[in-house]
SERO-4910 file (N, C-alpha, C, O; in steps of 0.05 Angstrom, whole numbers):
BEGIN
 pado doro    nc1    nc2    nc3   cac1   cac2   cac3    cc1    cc2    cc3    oc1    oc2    oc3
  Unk    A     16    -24      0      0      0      0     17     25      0     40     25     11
  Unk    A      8     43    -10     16     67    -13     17     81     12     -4     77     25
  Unk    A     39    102     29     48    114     42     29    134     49     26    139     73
  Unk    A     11    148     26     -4    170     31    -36    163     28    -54    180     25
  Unk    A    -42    130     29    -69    124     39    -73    108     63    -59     90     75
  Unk    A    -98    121     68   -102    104     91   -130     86     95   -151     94     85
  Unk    A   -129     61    111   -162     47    117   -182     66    128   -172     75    149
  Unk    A   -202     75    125   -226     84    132   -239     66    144   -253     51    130
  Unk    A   -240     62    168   -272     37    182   -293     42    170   -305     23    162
  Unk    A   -305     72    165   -328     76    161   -338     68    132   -361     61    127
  Unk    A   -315     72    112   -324     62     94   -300     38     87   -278     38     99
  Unk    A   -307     19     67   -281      1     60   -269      5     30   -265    -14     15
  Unk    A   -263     32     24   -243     44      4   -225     55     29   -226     55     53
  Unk    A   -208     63      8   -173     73     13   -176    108     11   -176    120    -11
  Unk    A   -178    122     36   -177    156     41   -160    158     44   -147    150     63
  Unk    A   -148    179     17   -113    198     26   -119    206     39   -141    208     49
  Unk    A    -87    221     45    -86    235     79    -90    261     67    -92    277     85
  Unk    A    -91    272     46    -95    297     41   -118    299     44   -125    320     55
  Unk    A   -144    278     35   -167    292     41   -171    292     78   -180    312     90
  Unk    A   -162    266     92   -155    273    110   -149    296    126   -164    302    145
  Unk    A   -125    312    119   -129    343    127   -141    362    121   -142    382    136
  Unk    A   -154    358     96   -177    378     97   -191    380    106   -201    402    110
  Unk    A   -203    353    118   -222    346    148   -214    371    167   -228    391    171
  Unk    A   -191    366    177   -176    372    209   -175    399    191   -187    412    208
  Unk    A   -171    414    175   -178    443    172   -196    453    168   -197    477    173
  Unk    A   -218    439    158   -240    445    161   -258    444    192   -278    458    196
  Unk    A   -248    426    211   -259    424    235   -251    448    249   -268    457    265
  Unk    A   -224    462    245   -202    482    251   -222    504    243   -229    523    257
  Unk    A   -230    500    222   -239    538    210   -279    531    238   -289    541    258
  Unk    A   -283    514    224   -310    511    243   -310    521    274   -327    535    285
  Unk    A   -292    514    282   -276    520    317   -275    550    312   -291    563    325
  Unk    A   -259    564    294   -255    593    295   -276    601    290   -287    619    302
  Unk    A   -285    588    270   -319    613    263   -341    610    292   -354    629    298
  Unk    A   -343    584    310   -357    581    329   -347    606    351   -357    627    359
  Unk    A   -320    592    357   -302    616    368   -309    644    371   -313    656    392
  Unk    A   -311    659    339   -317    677    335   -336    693    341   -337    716    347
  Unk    A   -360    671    337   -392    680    342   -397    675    363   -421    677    369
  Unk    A   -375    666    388   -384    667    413   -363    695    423   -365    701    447
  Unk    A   -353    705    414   -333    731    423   -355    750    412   -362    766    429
  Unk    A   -368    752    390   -384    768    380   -409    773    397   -417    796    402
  Unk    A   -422    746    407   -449    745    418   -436    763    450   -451    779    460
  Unk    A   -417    759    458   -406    763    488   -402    792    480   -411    808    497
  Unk    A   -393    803    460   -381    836    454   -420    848    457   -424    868    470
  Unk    A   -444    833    444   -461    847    441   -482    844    469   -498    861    477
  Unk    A   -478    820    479   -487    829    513   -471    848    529   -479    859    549
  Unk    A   -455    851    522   -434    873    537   -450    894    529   -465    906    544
  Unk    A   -447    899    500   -462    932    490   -486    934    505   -487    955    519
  Unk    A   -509    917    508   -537    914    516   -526    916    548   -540    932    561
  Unk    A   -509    907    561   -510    915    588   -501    947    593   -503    961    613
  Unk    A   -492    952    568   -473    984    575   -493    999    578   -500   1014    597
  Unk    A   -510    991    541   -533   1010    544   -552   1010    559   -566   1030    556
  Unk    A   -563    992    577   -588    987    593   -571   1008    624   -587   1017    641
  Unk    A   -547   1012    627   -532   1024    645   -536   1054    645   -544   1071    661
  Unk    A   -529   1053    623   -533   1088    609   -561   1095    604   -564   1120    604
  Unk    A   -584   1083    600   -606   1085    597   -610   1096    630   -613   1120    635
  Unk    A   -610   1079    648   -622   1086    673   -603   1111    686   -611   1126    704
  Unk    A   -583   1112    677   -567   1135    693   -579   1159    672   -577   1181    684
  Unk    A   -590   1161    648   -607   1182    637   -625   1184    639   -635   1204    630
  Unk    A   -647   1158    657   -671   1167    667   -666   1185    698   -679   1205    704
  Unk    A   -650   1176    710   -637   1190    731   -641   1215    728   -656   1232    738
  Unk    A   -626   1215    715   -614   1249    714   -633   1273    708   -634   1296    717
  Unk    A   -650   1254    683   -670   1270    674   -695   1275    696   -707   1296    695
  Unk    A   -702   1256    716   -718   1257    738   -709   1284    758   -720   1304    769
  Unk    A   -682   1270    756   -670   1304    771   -669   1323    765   -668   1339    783
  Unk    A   -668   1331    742   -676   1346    720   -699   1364    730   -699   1387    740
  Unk    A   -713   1352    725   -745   1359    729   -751   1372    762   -767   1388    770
  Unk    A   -733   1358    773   -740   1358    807   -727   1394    812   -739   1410    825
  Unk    A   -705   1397    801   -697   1418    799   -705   1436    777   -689   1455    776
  Unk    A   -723   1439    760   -726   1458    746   -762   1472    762   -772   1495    762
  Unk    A   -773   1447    774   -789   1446    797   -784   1471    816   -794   1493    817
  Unk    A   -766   1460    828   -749   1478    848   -738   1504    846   -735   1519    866
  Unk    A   -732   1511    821   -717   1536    813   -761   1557    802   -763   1581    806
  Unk    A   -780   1546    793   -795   1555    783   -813   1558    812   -832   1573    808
  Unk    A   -812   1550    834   -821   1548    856   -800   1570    875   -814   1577    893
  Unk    A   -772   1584    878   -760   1606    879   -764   1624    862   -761   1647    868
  Unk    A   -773   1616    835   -774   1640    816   -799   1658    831   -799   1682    835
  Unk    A   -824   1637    837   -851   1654    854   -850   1663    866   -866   1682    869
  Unk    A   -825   1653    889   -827   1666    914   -807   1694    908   -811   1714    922
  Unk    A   -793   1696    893   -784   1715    890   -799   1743    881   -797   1767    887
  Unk    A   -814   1728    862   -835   1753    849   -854   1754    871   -866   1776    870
  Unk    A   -861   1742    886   -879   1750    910   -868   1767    924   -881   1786    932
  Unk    A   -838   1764    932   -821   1781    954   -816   1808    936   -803   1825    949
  Unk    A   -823   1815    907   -806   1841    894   -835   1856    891   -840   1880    890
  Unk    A   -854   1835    891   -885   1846    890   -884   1871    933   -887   1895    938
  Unk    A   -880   1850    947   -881   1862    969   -867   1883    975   -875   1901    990
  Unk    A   -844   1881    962   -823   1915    969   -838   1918    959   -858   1919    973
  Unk    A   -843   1923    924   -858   1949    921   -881   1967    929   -882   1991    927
  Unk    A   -897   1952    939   -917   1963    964   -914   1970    985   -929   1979   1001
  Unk    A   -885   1963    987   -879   1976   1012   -864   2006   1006   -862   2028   1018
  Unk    A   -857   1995    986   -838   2026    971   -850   2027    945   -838   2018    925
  Unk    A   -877   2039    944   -888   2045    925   -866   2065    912   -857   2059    889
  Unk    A   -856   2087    924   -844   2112    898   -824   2094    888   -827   2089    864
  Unk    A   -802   2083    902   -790   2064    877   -791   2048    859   -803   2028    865
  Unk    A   -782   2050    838   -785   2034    810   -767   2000    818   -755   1992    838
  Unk    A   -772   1990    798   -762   1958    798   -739   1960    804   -735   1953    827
  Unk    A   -711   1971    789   -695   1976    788   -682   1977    819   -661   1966    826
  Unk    A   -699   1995    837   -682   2015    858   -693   1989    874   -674   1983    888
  Unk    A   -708   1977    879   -718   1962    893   -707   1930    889   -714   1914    907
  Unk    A   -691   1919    868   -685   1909    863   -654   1911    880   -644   1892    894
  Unk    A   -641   1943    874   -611   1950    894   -620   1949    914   -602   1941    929
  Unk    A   -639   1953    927   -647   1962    953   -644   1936    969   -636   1935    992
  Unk    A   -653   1910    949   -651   1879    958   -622   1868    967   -610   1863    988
  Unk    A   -616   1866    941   -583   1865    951   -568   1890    967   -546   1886    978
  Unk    A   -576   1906    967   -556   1921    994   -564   1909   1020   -550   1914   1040
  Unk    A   -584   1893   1021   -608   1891   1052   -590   1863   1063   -585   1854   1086
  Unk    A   -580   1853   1032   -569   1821   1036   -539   1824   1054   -533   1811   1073
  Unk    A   -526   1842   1044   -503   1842   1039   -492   1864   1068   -469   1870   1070
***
């Protein structure tokens, strides 16, 4: 027999060893491409964990958001309530003087 065939159990002809390795490279590329599509599937639960991360830290923020623009529009009233009151109290002054009159009172 020839050096570069070999017995097959499975079948009873004579398989070179070259097709032989094309087997074992072909099993080789199958392993990498599996390989691959498990590094790929793992890179895209990563993204989906990043973004489900970043999602809630922008509902966050945006809640806070709100909580403070709340807050700043709730001083904005009280403020115009308190510039409403000087002026009745100091009717002859204009906005302006009553406005210095505030911050000198602070300060």
């Amino acid at each position: 027999m020839c050096n570069n065939m070999t017995w097959s159990p499975s079948h009873p002809i004579l398989v070179s060893s070259k097709r032989r390795h094309r087997s074992k490279q072909s099993k080789v590329q199958i392993y990498r491409l599996s390989r691959k599509k498990c590094e790929e599937e793992d890179v895209k639960k990563d993204m989906e964990l990043m973004n489900l991360k970043l999602y809630l830290e922008n509902r966050s923020i945006i809640e806070e958001n709100e909580k403070l623009r709340e807050r700043a529009n709730l001083l904005h009233q009280e403020n115009l309530a308190l510039m409403s009151e000087l002026q009745n109290k100091f009717p002859h002054l204009d906005r302006f003087s009553t406005t210095l009159l505030v911050l000198l009172q602070n300060h």
